[in-house]
C-alpha positions in Angstrom: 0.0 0.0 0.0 3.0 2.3 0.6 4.1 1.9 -2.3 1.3 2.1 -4.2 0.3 5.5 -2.7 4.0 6.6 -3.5 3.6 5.7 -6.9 0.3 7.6 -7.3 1.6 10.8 -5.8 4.3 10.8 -8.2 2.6 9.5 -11.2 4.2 6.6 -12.0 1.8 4.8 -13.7 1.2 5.8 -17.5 0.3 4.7 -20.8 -2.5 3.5 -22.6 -3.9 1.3 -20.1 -3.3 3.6 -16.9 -4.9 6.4 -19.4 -8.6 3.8 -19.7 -8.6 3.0 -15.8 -7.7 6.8 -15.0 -11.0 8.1 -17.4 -13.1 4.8 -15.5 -11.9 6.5 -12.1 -12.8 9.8 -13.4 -16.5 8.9 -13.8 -17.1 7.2 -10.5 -15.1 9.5 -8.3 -16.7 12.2 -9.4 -20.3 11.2 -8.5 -19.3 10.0 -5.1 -18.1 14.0 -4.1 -21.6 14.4 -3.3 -23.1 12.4 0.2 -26.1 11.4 0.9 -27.0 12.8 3.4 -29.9 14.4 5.8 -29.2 17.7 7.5 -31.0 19.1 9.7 -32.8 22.2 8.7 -32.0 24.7 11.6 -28.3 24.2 11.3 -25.7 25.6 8.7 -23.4 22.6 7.8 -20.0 23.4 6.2 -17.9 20.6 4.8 -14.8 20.1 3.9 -13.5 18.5 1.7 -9.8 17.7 -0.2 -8.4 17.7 -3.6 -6.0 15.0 -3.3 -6.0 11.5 -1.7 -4.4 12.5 1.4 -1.9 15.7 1.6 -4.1 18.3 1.3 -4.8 19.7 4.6 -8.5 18.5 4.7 -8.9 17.9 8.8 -6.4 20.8 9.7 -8.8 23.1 7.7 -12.1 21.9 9.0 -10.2 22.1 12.7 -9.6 25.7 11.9 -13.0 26.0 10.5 -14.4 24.6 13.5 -12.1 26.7 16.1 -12.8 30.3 14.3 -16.4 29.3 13.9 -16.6 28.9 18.2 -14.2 32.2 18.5 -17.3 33.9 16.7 -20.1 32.5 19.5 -21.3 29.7 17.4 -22.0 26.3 19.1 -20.2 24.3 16.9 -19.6 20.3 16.2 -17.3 18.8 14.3 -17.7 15.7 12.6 -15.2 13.2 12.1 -15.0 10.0 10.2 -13.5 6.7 12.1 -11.4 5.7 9.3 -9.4 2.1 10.3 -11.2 2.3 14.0 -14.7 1.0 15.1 -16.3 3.2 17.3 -19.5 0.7 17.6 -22.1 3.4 18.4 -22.6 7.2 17.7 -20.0 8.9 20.3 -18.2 12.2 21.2 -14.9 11.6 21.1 -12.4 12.1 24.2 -8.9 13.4 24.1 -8.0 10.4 26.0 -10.4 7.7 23.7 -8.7 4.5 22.6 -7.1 5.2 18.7 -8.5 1.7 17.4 -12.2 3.1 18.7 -12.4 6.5 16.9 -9.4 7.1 14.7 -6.5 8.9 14.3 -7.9 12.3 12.7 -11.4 11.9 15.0 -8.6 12.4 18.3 -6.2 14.7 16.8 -9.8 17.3 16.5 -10.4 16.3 19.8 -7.7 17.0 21.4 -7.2 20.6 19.1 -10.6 21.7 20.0 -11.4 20.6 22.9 -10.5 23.9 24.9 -12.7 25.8 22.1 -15.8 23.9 23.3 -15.5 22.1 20.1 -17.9 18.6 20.3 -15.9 16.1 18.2 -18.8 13.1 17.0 -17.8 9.8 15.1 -20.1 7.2 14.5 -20.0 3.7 12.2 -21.7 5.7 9.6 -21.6 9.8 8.7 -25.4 9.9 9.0 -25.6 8.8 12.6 -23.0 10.8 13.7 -25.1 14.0 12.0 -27.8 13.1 14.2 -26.1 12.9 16.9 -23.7 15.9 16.5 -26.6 18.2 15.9 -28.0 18.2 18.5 -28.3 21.5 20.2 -25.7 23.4 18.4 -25.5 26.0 15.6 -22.9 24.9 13.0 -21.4 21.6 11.9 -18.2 20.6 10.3 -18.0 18.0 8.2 -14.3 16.6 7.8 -14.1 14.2 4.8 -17.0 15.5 2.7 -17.5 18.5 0.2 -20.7 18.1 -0.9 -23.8 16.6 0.3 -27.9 15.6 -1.3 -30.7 16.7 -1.3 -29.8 19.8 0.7 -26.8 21.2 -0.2 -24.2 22.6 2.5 -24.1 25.7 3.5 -20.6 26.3 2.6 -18.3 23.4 0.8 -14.5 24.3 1.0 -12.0 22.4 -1.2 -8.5 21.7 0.2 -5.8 22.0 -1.9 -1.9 22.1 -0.9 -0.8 25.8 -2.0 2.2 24.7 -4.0 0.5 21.8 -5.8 -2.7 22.0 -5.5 -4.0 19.4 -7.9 -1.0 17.0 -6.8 2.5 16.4 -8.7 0.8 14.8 -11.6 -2.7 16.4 -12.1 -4.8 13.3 -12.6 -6.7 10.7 -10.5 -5.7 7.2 -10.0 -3.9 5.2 -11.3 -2.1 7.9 -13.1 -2.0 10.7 -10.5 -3.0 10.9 -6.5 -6.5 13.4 -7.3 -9.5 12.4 -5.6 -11.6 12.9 -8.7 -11.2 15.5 -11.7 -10.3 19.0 -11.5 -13.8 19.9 -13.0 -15.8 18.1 -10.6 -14.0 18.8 -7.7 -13.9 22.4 -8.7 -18.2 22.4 -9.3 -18.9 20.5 -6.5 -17.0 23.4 -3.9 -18.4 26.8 -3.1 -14.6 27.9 -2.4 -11.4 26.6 -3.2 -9.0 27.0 -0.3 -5.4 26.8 -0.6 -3.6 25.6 2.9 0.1 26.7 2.7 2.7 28.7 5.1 2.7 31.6 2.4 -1.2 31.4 2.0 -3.6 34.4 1.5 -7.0 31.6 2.3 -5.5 29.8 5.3 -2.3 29.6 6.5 0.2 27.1 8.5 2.0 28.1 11.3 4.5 26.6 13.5 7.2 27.6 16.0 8.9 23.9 16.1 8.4 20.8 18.1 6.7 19.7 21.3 8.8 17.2 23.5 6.4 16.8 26.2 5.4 20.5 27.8 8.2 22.2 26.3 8.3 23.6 23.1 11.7 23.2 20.9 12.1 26.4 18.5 12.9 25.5 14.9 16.8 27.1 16.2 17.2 24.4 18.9 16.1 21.8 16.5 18.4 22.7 13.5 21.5 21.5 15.4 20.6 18.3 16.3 20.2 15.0 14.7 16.7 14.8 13.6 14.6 11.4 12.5 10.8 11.9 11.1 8.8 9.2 11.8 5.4 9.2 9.1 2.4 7.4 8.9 0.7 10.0 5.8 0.0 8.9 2.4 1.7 11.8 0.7 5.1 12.7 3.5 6.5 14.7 0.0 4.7 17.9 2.0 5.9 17.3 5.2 9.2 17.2 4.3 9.1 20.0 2.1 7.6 21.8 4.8 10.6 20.9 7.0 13.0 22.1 4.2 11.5 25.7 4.8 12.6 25.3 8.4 16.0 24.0 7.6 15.6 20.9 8.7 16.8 17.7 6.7 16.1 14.4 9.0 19.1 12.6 8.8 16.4 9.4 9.2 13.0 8.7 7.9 10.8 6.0 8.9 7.5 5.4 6.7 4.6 3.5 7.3 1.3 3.9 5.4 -1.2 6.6 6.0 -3.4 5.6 9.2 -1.2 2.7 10.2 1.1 2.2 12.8 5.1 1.7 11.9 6.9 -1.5 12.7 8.2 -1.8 15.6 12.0 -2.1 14.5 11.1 1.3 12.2 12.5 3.7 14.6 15.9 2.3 15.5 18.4 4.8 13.3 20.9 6.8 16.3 19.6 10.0 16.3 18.8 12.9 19.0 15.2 13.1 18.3 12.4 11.6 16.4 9.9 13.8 15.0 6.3 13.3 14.1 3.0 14.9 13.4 0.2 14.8 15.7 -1.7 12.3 13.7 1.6 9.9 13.2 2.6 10.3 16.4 -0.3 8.0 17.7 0.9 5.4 15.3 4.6 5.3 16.6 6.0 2.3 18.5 8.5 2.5 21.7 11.8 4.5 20.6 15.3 4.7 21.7 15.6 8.5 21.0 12.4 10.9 22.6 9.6 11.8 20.7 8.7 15.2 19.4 5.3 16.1 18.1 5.8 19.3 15.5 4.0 22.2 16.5 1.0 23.1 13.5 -2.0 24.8 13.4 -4.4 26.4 10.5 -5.4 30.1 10.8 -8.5 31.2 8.4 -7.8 34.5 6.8 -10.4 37.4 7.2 -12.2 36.6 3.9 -12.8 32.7 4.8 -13.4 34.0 8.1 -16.6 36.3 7.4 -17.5 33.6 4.7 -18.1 30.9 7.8 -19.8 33.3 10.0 -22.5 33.9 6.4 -21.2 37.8 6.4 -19.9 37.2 3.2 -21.7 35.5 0.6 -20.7 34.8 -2.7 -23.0 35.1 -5.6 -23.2 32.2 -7.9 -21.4 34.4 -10.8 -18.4 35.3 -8.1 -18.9 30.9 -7.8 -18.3 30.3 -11.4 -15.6 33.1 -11.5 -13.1 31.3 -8.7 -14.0 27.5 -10.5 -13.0 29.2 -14.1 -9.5 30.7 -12.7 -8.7 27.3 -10.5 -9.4 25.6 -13.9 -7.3 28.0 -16.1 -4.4 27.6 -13.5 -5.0 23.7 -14.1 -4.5 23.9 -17.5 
């Protein structure tokens, strides 16, 4: 599987046959951006959704979403989909829940929004986890989903990485890593968001690494010898990210997206290992100390005052953001 979602990202796979399955993909993929799904009439949904399989800054968005959304006064709920994990009933997740029960992105929300009085809700299926989640609050963010039937959202964002945002090789499987095609992801969003450090929609910052309660700035890390442990489907970002930091692990230990590593994976000599929050709850014992890197989201004004409704855009100024996303495509 790792090396299958390596291959995608970088668009390995080509020629005439790749070419028939990629157009099959195409069809099907595009249909399935829009969920089934009933939504309850009093309360404004906004989902989110991403552009790429994995990599595009889907569940950091929708946390961001969710956080600026309660900063404004809304009760707000936040979705999340048990991917890998059985949560066995409709349940609000803990900081402190068992990964195999409600999954690896369900407890990273938790734990990020749990001081905003941010409800995080998983449930065996999206629909039961909507009717539990709404219950008794204004908004809720759908993680995982950018469009939904017969009632539409209230506000669909599309996640795209800010440097690439339609992946390294522009096309959906098995020729590229898209989730479906430009055009349909594009139609099926109210707003394109691009999720970068350099940004104008919303922006990534971090000040380093967390090793326990102590935060390591991006200066005390440069000098020592630094290991990344990853368990994403597309760790390209990530380490460019870390690039921009100077930082060049002198180690990397992969495992697949949403899986834990092996437990031999982390046994290079260095000073530190460093890992997201989502990889770090798939990382076995280590030698060296762990250090989770420091990330968070920010909305920008404009995405801001388009969650709170002060800002609605017309279907022309719609059309207008699909036709330059699709020019810049092309």
């Amino acid at each position: 599987m790792l090396s299958v979602a390596r291959s995608l990202e970088e668009g390995r796979y080509q020629g005439t046959i790749a070419r028939c399955l990629s157009r099959a993909w195409g069809e099907v993929s595009a249909r399935a951006l829009v969920r089934l799904l009933a939504l309850p009439d009093a309360v404004r949904v906004v989902a989110v959704g991403g552009a790429t399989l994995g990599g595009s800054g889907k569940t950091p968005l929708a946390i961001a979403c969710a956080r600026e959304l309660a900063r404004q006064g809304a009760r707000v709920a936040f979705v999340g989909h048990a991917y890998r994990a059985h949560p066995g009933r409709a349940r609000f997740v803990s900081p402190d829940d068992a990964l195999d029960e409600v999954g690896d992105e369900a407890l990273v929300a938790a734990r990020a929004l749990e001081a905003h009085g941010v409800r995080v809700v998983v449930a065996r299926s999206r629909a039961v986890a909507v009717e539990l989640a709404a219950r008794g609050v204004d908004v809720l963010v759908l993680d995982g989903v950018l469009q939904t039937a017969p009632r539409r959202a209230s506000l669909s964002l599309l996640a795209v990485d800010a440097e690439e945002p339609w992946g390294r090789a522009e096309a959906v499987p098995p020729r590229g890593d898209l989730r479906a095609p430009v055009a349909a992801l594009v139609a099926a969003a109210d707003l394109v968001v691009r999720v970068g450090e350099d940004s104008a929609d919303a922006r990534v910052t971090s000040d380093g690494a967390r090793l326990g309660d102590t935060l390591l700035s991006w200066e005390a890390l440069r000098p020592l010898r630094l290991g990344l442990a990853c368990a994403l489907g597309r760790p390209r970002r990530l380490l460019r990210s870390l690039a921009r930091h100077g930082i060049t692990p002198v180690a990397t230990a992969l495992g697949a997206d949403h899986a834990p590593l092996a437990a031999g994976a982390l046994q290079h000599p260095v000073d530190l290992w460093l890992a997201t929050a989502k990889c770090a709850l798939h990382m076995p014992r280590t030698r060296a100390p762990l250090a989770t890197l420091d990330h968070e989201v920010v909305c920008s004004r404009t995405l801001s005052a388009r969650l709170s409704g002060r800002l609605d855009a017309s279907p022309a100024l719609t059309r207008v953001v699909a036709s330059n996303n699709l020019k810049s495509h092309e």
